[in-house]
N, C-alpha and C positions, 0 to 999 in steps of 0.2 A: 659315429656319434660319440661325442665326448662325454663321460663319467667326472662328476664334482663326489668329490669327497665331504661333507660337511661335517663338522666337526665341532661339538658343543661340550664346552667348560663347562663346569659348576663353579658356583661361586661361595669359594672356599674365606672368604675373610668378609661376614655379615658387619663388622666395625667399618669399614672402608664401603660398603654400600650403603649401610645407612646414612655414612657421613656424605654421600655423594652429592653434589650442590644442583643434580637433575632430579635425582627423588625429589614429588613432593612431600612438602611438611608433613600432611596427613600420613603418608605411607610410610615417610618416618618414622613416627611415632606408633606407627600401629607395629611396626615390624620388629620396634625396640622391646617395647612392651609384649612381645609374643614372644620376643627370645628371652626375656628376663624371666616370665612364666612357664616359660620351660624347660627353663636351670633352677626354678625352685621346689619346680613340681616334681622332676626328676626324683628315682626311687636313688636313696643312697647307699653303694655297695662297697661294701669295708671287708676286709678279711676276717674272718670269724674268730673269737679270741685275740684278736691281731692288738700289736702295741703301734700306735702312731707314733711316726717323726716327721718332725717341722724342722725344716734345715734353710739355712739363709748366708749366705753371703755380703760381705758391705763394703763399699771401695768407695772413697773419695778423692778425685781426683781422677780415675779408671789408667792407670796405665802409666802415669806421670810418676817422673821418679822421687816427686813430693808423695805422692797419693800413700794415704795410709789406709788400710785393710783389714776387715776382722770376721771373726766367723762364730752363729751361734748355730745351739739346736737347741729342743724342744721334746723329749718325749715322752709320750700321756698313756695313761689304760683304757682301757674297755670304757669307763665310765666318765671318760676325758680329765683324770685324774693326772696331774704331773707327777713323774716319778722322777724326772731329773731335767736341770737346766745348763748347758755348758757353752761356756764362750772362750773363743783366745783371740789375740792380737795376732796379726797376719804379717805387719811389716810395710812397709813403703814398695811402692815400684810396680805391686799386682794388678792384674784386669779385673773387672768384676766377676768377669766368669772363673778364675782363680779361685779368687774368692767363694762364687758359691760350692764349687766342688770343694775346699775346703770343709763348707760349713755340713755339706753332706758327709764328707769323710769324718768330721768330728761325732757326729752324729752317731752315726755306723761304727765306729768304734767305743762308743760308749757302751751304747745298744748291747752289742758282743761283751763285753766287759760284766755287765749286770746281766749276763745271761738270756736273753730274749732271743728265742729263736723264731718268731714268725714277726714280720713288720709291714706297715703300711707306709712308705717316705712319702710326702708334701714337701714339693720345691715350688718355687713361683715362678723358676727359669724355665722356660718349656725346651730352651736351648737342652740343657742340661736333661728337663726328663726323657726328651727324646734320643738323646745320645744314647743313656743309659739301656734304654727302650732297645734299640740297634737300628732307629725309624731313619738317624740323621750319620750323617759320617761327619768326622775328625778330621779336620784339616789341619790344625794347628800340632806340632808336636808337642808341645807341654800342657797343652788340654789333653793328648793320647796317656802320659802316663799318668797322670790323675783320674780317666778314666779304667786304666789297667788295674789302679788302686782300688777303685769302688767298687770294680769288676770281682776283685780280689775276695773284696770284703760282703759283697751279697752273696757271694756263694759260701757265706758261714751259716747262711739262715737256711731253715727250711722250706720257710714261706717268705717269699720278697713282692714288693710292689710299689711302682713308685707311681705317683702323677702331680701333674702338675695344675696348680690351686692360684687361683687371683692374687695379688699382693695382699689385700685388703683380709685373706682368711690366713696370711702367713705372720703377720704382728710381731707375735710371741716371739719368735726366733729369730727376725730382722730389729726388733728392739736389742736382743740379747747380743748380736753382731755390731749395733753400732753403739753397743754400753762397751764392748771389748775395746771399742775406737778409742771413744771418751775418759776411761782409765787409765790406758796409756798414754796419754798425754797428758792428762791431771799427775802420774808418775812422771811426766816428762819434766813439766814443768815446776814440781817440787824438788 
């Protein structure tokens, strides 16, 4: 007698099922509204005392040796108070994932700077939080030592944690990345 193996996935990307053109509508919509109600309802866990960072990356063009690139952060208190906002110009040529680890390593070195030893980092790249995470591996060598860098610079803290936040909760720091753009080329052009 032959033995079947059967073998059941889960289905890890609910965006791609609801968008599925076999669901019906109804189950659409119930399923959309059940996961939205339960990323709002969700208790929210912060590191206690923790200083938040919002780190962003911004590439026009991604990759192009026109493309120009800039990186901001964001980071707030307990009280979601800013205590500081930094941006720099990145240069032509960069990918956007350059860029975001940029705008983390700008971030993180400020952080250090102003003395903050425990942190919460918000990236909108899940690429990135995952890396950091050690969930994804590095294939790209110039993504490796940008990650060696961040590597470097979380073990300044006592407390580190990253995750990764919707675009739409990242604003603050993807505004301050593509004002790094904008400057530099109002300097360019003057």
């Amino acid at each position: 007698m032959e033995k079947f193996l059967i073998i059941k996935k889960p289905i890890t990307k609910t965006k791609n099922y609801c968008e599925n053109k076999r669901t019906p509508p109804l189950l659409q919509n119930s399923l959309q509204n059940s996961l939205q109600n339960s990323l709002q309802n969700r208790p929210k866990r912060e590191v206690k005392d923790s200083i938040c960072l919002y780190s962003d990356g911004a590439c026009r063009g991604n990759g192009s040796k026109k493309s120009k690139s800039g990186a901001g952060a964001v980071l707030l208190d307990e009280n979601k108070n800013v205590i500081g906002e930094f941006k720099k110009y990145l240069g032509r040529g960069l990918t956007n994932n350059i860029a975001e680890y940029k705008g983390l390593i700008l971030g993180l070195e400020n952080a250090i700077k102003l003395g903050i030893k425990s942190i919460h980092v918000y990236v909108d790249s899940k690429l990135i939080c995952e890396q950091i995470k050690g969930n994804y591996r590095i294939n790209k060598p110039h993504l490796k030592s940008l990650f060696d860098e961040v590597v470097l610079l979380k073990n300044k803290f006592n407390q580190f944690r990253i995750s990764s936040v919707l675009r739409s909760f990242n604003t603050h720091a993807d505004r301050l990345a593509n004002e790094s753009i904008d400057d530099y080329r109002f300097r360019e052009q003057s």
